[in-house]
C-alpha positions in Angstrom: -8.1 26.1 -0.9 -5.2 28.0 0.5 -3.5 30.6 -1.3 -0.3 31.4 -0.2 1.4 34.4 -2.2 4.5 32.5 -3.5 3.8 29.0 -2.3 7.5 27.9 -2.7 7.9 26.3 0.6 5.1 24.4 0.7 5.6 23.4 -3.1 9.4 22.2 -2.1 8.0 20.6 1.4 5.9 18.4 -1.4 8.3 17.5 -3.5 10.4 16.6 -1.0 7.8 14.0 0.3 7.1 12.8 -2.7 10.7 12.1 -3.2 11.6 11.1 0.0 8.5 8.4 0.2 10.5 5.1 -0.2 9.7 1.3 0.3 11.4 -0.4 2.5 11.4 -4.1 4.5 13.0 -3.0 7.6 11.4 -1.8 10.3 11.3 -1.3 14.1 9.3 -2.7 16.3 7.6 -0.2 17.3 3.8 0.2 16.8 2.1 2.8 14.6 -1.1 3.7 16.6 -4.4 2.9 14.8 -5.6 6.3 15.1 -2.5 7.7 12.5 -3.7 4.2 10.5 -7.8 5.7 10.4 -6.4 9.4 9.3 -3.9 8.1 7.0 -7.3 6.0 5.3 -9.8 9.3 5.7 -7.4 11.1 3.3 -7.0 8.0 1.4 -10.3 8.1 -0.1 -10.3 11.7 -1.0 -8.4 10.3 -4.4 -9.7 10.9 -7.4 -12.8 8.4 -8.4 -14.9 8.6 -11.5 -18.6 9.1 -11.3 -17.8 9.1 -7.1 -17.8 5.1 -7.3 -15.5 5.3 -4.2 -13.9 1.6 -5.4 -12.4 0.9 -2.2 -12.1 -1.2 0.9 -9.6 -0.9 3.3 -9.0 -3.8 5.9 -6.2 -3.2 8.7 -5.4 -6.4 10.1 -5.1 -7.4 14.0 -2.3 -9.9 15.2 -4.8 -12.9 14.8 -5.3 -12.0 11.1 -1.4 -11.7 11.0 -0.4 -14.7 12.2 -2.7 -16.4 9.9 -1.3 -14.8 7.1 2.6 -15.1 7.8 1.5 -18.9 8.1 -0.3 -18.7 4.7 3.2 -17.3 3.0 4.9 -19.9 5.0 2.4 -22.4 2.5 3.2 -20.6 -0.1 6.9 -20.6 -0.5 7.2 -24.2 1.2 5.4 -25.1 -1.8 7.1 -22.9 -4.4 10.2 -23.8 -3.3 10.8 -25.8 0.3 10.3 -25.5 3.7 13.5 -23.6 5.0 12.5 -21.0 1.9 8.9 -21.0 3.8 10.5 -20.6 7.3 12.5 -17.9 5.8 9.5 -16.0 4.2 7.3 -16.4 7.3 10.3 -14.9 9.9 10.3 -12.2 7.5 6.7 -11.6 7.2 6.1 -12.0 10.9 8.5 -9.2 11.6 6.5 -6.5 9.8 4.6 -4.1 12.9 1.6 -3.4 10.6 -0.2 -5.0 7.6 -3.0 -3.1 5.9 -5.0 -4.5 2.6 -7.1 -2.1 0.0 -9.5 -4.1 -2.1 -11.3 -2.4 -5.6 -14.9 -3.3 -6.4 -15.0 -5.6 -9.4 -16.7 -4.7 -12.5 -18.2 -6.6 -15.6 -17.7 -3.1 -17.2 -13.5 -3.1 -18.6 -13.8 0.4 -18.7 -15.6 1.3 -15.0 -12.8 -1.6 -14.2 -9.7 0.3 -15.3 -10.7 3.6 -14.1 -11.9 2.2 -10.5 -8.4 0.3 -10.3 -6.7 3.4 -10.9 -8.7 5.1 -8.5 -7.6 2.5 -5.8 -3.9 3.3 -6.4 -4.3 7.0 -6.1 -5.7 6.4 -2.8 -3.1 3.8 -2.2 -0.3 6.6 -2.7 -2.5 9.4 -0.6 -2.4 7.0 2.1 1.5 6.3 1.9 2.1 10.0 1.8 0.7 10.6 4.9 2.0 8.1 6.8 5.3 8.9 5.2 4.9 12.4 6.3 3.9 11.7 9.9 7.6 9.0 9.8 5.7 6.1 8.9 7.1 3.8 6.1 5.5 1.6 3.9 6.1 -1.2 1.4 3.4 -1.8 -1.6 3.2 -4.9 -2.2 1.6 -7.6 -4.9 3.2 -11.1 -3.9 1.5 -14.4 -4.0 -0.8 -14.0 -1.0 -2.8 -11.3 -2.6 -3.8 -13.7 -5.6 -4.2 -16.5 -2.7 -8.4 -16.9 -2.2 -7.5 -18.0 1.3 -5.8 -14.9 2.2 -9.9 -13.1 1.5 -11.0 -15.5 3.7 -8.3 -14.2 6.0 -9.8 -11.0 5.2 -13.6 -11.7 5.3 -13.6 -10.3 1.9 -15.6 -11.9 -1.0 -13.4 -12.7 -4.1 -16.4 -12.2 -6.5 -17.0 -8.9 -5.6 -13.5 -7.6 -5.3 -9.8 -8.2 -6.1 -7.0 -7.4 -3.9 -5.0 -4.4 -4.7 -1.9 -4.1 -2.6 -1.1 -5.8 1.2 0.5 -2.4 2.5 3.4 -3.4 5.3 4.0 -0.3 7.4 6.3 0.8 10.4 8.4 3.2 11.8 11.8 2.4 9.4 15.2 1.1 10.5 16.5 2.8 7.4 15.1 4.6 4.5 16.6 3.0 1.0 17.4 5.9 -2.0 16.9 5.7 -5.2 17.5 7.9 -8.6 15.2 8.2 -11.8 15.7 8.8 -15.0 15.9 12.3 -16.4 12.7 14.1 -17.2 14.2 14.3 -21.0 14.2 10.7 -21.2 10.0 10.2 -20.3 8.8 13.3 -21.2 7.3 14.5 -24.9 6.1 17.5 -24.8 3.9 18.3 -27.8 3.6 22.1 -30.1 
């Protein structure tokens, strides 16, 4: 571990980041190499994991694998709502450069369940800080497909061994949104 006599810069550089790190749904169309994709998931699964259970699979999907799924949200909102909403989702959709999907391990154990969830979404946000950090931006997200058994077919995964955690959409951004939070007073109790 480095030691760095004050450690103010790099502290601020962080918090920056961390900060900075925002979802968005608009992005160039410009491609983020695979090889930033394969670091950004290396440091992903340094997170935190109880008992080193290591929860995770991470599955970054090819243009075939795309297409299938911006046609699978197109069947999804037709039938939520109707077919120009469907046409609407899937332009959308098919507009995002990259599509990555992390999977947790499921467990008949609530407790192994909960912490190897958890797990998953620190990696999730190791991963998004990186890519953030090398200009990459990302959007988390939890929408219909990732409850949709056909979209694990998509994947090759196996529904009765894992559940879907987040589809991450990532690109280089057209524009980074900002947001404010609410004051530390209002979420934080500190106990005597």
């Amino acid at each position: 571990m480095k030691v760095v006599a004050d450690g103010r810069d790099e502290l601020r550089h962080l918090a920056e980041r961390i900060r900075g790190r925002r979802s968005t749904n608009q992005f160039l169309k410009q491609r983020v190499s695979r090889k930033l994709i394969r670091e950004a998931v290396e440091l992903a699964r340094w997170a935190p994991n109880h008992h080193l259970t290591e929860p995770w699979r991470f599955y970054v999907l090819g243009e075939q694998a795309m297409a299938e799924s911006v046609e699978l949200i197109r069947a999804n909102a037709t039938r939520k709502k109707d077919a120009a909403f469907g046409d609407f989702k899937a332009a959308s959709a098919r507009e995002i450069p990259g599509w990555l999907v992390v999977t947790c391990k499921k467990s008949d154990d609530e407790i192994l369940q909960r912490e190897d969830y958890a797990s998953c979404c620190c990696a999730i946000q190791n991963l998004m800080l990186y890519l953030s950090e090398a200009g990459v931006a990302t959007k988390w997200t939890t929408g219909d497909i990732t409850r949709d058994l056909r979209f694990h077919q998509i994947l090759g995964s196996d529904p009765d061994v894992s559940f879907i955690v987040a589809l991450i959409w990532y690109g280089y951004p057209k524009i980074l949104p900002t947001q404010s939070r609410r004051g530390l007073d209002e979420i934080l109790t500190e106990l005597p």
